[in-house]
N, C-alpha and C positions, 0 to 999 in steps of 0.2 A: 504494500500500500504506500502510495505516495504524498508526502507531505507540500511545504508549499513551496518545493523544488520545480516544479509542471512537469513532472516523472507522471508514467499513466500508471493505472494498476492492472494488473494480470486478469481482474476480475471486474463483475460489474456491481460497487458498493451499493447503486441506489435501488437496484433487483429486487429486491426484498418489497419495494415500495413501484413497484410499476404493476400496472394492470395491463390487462392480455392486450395485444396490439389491434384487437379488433374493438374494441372497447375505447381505444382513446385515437382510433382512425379519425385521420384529419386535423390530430394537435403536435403542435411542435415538442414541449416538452415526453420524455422515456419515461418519466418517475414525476412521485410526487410526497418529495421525501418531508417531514417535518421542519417546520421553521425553527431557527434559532432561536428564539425567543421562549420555546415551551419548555415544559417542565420535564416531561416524560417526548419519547421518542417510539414509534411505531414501527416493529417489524414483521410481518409475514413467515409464516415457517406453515410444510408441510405437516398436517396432523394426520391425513387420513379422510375427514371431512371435507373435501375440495366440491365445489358445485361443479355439478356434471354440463348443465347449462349456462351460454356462454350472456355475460351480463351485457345492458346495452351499456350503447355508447355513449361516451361522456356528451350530457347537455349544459351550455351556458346558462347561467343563471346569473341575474342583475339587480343587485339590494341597491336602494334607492337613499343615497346620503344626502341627508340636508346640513350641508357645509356651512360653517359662521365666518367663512372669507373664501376668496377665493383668489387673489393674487398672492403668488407666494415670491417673498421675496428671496435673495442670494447674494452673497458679496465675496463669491469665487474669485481669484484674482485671473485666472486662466476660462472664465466664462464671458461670452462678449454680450450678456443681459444683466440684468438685476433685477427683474421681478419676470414670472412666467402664468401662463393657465394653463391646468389639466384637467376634460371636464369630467374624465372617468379615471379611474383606479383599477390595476389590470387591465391586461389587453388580449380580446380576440383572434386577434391575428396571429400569436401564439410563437413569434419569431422565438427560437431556442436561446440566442445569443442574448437575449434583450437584457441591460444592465440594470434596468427597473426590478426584473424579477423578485433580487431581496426586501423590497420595500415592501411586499404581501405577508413577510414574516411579524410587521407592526401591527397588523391585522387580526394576526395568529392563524392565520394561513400560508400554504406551501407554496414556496417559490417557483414551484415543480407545475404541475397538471390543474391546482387553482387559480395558481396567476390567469391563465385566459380561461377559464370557464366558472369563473367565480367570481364577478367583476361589482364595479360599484358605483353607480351615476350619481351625477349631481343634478341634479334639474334646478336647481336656485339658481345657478350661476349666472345668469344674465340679470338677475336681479340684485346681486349681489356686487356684483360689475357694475351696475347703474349706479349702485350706491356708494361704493370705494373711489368709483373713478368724479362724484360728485361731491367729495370730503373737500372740506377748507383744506387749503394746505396744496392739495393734488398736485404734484408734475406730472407731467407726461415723457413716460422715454419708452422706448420699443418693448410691448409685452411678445416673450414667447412664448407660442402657443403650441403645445404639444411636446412637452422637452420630455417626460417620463413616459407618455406613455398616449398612442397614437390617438389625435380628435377625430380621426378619420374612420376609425375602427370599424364593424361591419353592424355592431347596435346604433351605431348614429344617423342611421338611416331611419330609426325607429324613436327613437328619443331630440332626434334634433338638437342638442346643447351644443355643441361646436355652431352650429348656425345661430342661434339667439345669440350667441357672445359676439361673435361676428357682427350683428347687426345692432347691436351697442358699441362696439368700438367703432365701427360707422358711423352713428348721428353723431359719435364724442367726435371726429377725424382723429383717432385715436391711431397710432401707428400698430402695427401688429409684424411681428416672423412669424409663419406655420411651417412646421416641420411632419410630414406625411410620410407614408409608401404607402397610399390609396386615391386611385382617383376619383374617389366617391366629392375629392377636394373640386370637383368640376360641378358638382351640384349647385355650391355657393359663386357660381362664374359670373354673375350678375352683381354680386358685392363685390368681387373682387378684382373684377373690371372696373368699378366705380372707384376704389379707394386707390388703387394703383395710380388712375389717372391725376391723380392728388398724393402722388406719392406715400401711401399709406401703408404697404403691405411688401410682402415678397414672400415667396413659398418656397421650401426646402423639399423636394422629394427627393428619398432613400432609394437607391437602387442596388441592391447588394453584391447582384450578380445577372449576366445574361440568358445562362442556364434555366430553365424553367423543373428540370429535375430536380436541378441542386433548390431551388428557390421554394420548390411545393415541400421539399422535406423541412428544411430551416425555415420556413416560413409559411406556415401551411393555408395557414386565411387570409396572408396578402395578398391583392392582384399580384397577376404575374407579372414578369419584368415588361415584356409588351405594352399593357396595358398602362404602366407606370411611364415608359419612355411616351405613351400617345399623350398622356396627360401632358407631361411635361411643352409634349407642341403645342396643346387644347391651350394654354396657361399664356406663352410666348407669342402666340398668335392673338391673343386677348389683350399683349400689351402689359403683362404680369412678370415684374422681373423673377426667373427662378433659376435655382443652384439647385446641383445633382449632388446627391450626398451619399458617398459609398463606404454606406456606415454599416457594419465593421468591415474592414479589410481584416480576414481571417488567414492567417500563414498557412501555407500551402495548402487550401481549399480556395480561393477565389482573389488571391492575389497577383496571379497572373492574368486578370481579365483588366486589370486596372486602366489599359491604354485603350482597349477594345469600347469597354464600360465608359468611360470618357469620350470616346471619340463618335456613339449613338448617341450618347445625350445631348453634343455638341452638335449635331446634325439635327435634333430636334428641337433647339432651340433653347438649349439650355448656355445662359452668361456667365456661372461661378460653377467651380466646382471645391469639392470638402471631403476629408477623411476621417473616418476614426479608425484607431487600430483596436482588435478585440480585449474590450472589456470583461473580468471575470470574479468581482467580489461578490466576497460571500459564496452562499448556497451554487451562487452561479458554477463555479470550478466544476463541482461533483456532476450537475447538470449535465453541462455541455461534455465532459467526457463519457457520461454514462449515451450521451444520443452518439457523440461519435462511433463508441462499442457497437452499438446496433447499425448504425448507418455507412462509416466511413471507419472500422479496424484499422482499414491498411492503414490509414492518412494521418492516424491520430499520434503516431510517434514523434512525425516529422512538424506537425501542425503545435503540439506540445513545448517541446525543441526551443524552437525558429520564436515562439510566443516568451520562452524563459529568459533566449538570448536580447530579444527587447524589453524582459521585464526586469534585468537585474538579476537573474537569474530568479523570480519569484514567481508565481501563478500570473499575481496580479501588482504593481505599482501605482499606488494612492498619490504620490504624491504632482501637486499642483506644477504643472506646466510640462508633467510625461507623462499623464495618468492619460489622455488623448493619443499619444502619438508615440509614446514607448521613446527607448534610447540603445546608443548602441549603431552597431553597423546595421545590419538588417533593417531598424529602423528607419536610420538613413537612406538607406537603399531604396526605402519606399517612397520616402518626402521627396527624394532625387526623381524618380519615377513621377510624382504626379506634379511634381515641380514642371518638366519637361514636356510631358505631356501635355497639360494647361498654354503651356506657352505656345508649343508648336499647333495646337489646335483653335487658338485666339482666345481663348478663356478670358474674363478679366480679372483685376488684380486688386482685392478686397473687397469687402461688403456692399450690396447697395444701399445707401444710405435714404431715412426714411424722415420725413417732416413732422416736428413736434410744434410748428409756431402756428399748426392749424386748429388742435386743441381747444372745444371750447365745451362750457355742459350745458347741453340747450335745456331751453324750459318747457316742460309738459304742459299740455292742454289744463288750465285751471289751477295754476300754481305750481310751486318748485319742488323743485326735488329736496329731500330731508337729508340737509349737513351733519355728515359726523362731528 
């Protein structure tokens, strides 16, 4: 067994906590091991009593939070926001890799198989929004929207909160980043047409890989990559400035696409493009090595490896200004790579910048809105 060397183990630790593969058909995570957080820890062992019948499949289920805010603020020194909105908790799309995962362990849920089928709305949010962004005091500086965990997700088709918030940071001309890998983000193409043309917005879409194999396993309720690159033209043709974002670059699983992946999205219409290199605290580690055991054996020595030699030799590196982008040669290797690529394919160079001096809190039909 391996500790936090990024050594694999011979065996698959979170086994004991996975259900039959027909059972969790269509989810990213293998397991769905207990959170940190609990007291006692759950394992499986044959008894002899095993049901003969095979159980269904995992259903999503969506408890309904009534949040008492909703901008969260941040003073990362290696983050280029300070305050974000996430309208949901957990995500459907079920990406394996997703670095949110341990934040379900606050819950007292598993980082594993409840993260995307266990999820948690907010429906206040745009009223809440009304009211934070109507406080005495308010600045306005770019909120991002979607940093933990996708607005775009496949419930928001049904609950709508990504669009109410949307259309409050509207009447404020509120600046907003979305950060997505769904183009369910073409729904709202009518606000976002509008605020654009007012400098207001810019959307980040994930592309993680062109493979549609590799992408249904590691990401099973995302659109596929297709669908994500049409977006990205749907977005550019509307006049939406948008950045490709090929979040995570995983070591030798989808690090060789990096120039290919670059060079579609820049055909569609994509201005900026952005990295992350794979993230794995916490519960995450065991995760992703228990999906590679079932998915990718061969890859996961080399994928392991190549991750330790950018971490410091560690799983994971926390700290502010390489927990992004890792250190090291390899690392280098990559920032060289999309360095080069960006340039030779016109990419441009830094963020598109978004107007705060349009900012205003209008007034409701029949009097104001209620200052904090």
């Amino acid at each position: 067994m391996a500790g936090q060397d990024g050594g694999i183990r011979g065996d698959r630790r979170l086994s004991a906590a996975t259900p039959a593969a027909e059972q969790r058909r269509g989810r990213g995570a293998t397991a769905n091991p207990t959170g940190r957080f609990e007291p006692a820890r759950r394992e499986a062992f044959a008894d002899g009593w095993e049901r003969d019948e095979a159980l269904p499949p995992l259903r999503t289920e969506v408890t309904i939070e009534r949040a008492r805010t909703i901008i969260t603020r941040n003073d990362s020194p290696d983050i280029g926001f300070d305050r974000s909105i996430n309208p949901y908790r957990g995500c459907e799309h079920g990406c394996v890799y997703c670095f949110a995962r341990p934040n379900h362990a606050y819950a007292g849920l598993s980082p594993g198989l409840d993260f995307e089928t266990k999820l948690f709305a907010k429906p206040n949010a745009a009223d809440l929004l009304t009211r934070e962004l109507s406080a005495k005091g308010y600045r306005p500086r770019v909120i991002a929207l979607g940093t933990a965990t996708d607005p775009y997700q496949p419930i928001e088709r049904r609950h709508r909160i990504t669009r109410g918030v949307l259309e409050v940071l509207d009447r404020f001309n509120h600046p907003v980043g979305i950060v997505t890998k769904s183009d369910l983000v073409l729904r709202d193409l009518d606000l976002l047409r509008s605020m654009a043309a007012r400098g207001l917005v810019r959307v980040a879409l994930s592309v993680t890989t062109l493979d549609p194999v590799l992408a249904r396993r590691m990401e099973p309720r995302a659109p596929r990559p297709e669908k994500r690159l049409a977006a990205i033209r749907a977005l550019a043709d509307a006049g939406v400035p948008v950045m490709v974002l090929m979040a995570p670059v995983i070591p030798g699983l989808n690090d060789h696409e990096i120039e290919a992946l670059l060079a579609r999205a820049r055909e569609a219409g994509a201005s900026e493009c952005g990295s992350v290199l794979l993230r794995l605290p916490h519960e995450l580690a065991d995760l992703v090595r228990d999906w590679f055991a079932e998915h990718y054996p061969d890859r996961a020595a080399r994928t392991f490896a190549l991750l330790a030699e950018a971490r410091g030799g560690q799983v994971y590196d926390a700290t502010f200004g390489r927990r992004f982008t890792g250190s090291g040669p390899y690392a280098a290797l990559l920032a060289d790579r999309m360095r080069q690529a960006a340039r030779r394919l016109g990419y441009g160079e830094g963020r598109t910048p978004l107007r705060t001096d349009l900012f205003a809190v209008p007034v409701p039909e029949g009097g104001q809105y209620r200052l904090l």
